[in-house]
Every structure is written in structure tokens, then in C-alpha cells.
N, C-alpha and C positions, 0 to 999 in steps of 0.2 A: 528713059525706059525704067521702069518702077517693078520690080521682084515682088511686091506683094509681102517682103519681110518686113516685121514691128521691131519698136525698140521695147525692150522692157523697162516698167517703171524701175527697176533698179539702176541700169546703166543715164537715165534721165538725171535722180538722185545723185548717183555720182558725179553726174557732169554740174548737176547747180551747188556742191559741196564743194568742186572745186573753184567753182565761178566765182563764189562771194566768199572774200576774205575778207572778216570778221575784223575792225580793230582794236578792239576788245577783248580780242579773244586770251586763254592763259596756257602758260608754256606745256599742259599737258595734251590742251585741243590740239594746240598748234603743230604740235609731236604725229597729231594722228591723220592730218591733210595730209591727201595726196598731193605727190610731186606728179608720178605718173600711171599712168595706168590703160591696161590692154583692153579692145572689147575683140568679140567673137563672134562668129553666127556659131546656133545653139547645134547640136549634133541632125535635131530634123532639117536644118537649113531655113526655120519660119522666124528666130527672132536672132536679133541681134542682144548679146548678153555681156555680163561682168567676165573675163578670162579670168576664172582660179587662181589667186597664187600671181597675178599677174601684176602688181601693182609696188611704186615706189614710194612711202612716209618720208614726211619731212621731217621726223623721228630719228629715222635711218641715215640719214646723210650728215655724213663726219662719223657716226657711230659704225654701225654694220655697210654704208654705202661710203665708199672713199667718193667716186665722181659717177653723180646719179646721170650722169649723162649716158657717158659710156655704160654706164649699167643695162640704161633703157635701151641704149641700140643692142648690147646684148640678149636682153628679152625676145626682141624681134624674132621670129620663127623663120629662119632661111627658105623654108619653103613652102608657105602658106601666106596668106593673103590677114591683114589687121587694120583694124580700126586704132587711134590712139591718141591720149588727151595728152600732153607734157607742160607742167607751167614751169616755162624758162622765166627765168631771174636773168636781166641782162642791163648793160649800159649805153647811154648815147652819149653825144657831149654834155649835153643839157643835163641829164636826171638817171637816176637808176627806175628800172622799169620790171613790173611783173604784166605777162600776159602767156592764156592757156593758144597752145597750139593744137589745133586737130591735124591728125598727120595719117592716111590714108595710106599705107603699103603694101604694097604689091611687086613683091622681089619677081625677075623674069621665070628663077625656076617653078613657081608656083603653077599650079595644073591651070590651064586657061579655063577649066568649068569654074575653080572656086575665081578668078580674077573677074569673069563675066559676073558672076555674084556677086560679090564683092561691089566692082562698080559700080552696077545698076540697085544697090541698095544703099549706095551711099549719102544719097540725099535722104531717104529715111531719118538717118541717124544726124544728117547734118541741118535738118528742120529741127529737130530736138535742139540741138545746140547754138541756142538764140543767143547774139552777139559774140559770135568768134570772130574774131579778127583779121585773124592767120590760119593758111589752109596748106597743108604743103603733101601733093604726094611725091611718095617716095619709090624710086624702083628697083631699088640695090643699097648695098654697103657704102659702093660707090658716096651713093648720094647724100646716108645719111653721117658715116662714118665721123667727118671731121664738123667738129662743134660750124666752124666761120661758116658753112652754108647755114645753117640755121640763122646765124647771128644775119646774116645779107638777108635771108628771108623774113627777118623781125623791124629790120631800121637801117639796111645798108652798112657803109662802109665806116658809117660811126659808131657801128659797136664794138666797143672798148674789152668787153668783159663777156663771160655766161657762164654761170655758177660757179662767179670769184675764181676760174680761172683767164688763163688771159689767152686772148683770142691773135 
């Protein structure tokens, strides 16, 4: 079921800025990737956008962000419905591994008008974001609260690590 909501060229932008890590790149670029970031439907309810204020620098982490984890589940809006990119840094046995998560939320207290929108626009935004990986929605604190369900949802039970802490 298709809402008829667009993504804006900016939330696109931000998702292929976070897709391609550069390795080339220098420690001021590097400062300014996002780790993670919110999107929204716009206040008319026709695009999906950038959330204000919503987003985590790799900048930030160690400096203003102790564990961008926890940060990001803080971000989350208890009672509203979000779209959401997060590039976890994690381990398997093998290798250390980066890949972006799209992460779909939809806490239960959320009005059931914005979760039916939400929903049925989520393929919108998830055509936009060619070659994600990982899709995980989420429907409470519950689910996202403790790092290990992420890490189970990236590579199962041999992830060791996510963001150098220990799982």
C-alpha cells in the first residue's frame, strides 16, 4: 500500500553520504559523517525529510557523545513513528565490520494514524536506499534498548563488539 509520500533530495543525499566511505578521506571529513540520523514525514504529511537537530557526527563520539548508541536510542521520540540510518561498527570472528542499518520505529504508544503512515510509506524511502543490508523495525525500548539485539540482527551470535563496547 503506497501513501503517495516522496523522499526529498536531501534525505537521498544524506543516505549516499553515509553509504560511501571514502578511504581517503581526512580526519576533518571524517569528524563530519554521520553516525546516525533521524528522518520524518514533513509537518503536511507529503515528504519524508531530514529531522532537525536529529543526527549523530563521528566527530562527536568520545568528544560530546560518550556511547552513540545509547544516544541514538535516546533520540528516538517515545511517541511518534521514525525512519532511521545508524552505521554500526561491529565485530565477527573473522573481521571488524562497518554497515548502515535502516531501522523503521514504531513505538506502540504512537497514534495508529501516524503508524499506518509511516508503514505504508516506508518502501518510498526504502527504494531510495539502494543496497541496505539490514532492515530492522523496531516497536518499543524493549527491542531496541540493549546493544546484543542489534549485534544478532547484523551477524548473530558472533558478534563480539559494537562501538568498542563489549556485547
Amino acid at each position: 500500500m503506497a501513501s503517495g509520500v516522496t523522499v526529498t533530495d536531501e534525505v537521498i543525499t544524506v543516505f549516499n553520504e553515509m553509504k560511501v566511505r571514502k578511504a581517503q578521506v581526512n580526519e576533518e571529513d571524517k569528524k563530519k559523517r554521520k553516525k546516525a540520523v533521524l528522518f520524518c514525514l514533513s509537518p503536511d504529511k507529503k515528504n519524508i525529510v531530514l529531522e532537525e537537530g536529529q543526527e549523530i557526527l563521528v566527530g562527536q563520539v568520545g568528544d560530546t557523545i560518550d556511547d552513540p548508541y545509547l544516544h541514538f536510542v535516546k533520540m528516538l521520540p517515545p511517541d511518534d513513528c521514525r525512519y532511521a540510518l545508524y552505521d554500526a561498527t561491529y565485530e565477527t570472528k573473522e573481521t571488524k565490520k562497518e554497515d548502515l542499518v535502516f531501522i523503521f520505529w514504531a513505538p506502540e504508544n504512537a497514534p495508529l494514524k501516524s503508524k499506518m503512515i509511516y508503514a505504508s510509506s516506508k518502501d518510498a524511502i526504502k527504494k531510495k536506499f539502494t543496497g541496505i543490508k539490514h532492515e530492522w523495525q523496531v516497536n518499543g525500548l524493549e527491542d531496541i534498548k540493549d546493544r546484543r539485539t542489534l549485534a544478532e540482527k547484523l551477524g548473530g551470535s558472533c558478534v563480539v563488539t559494537l562501538e568498542g563496547s563489549p556485547v
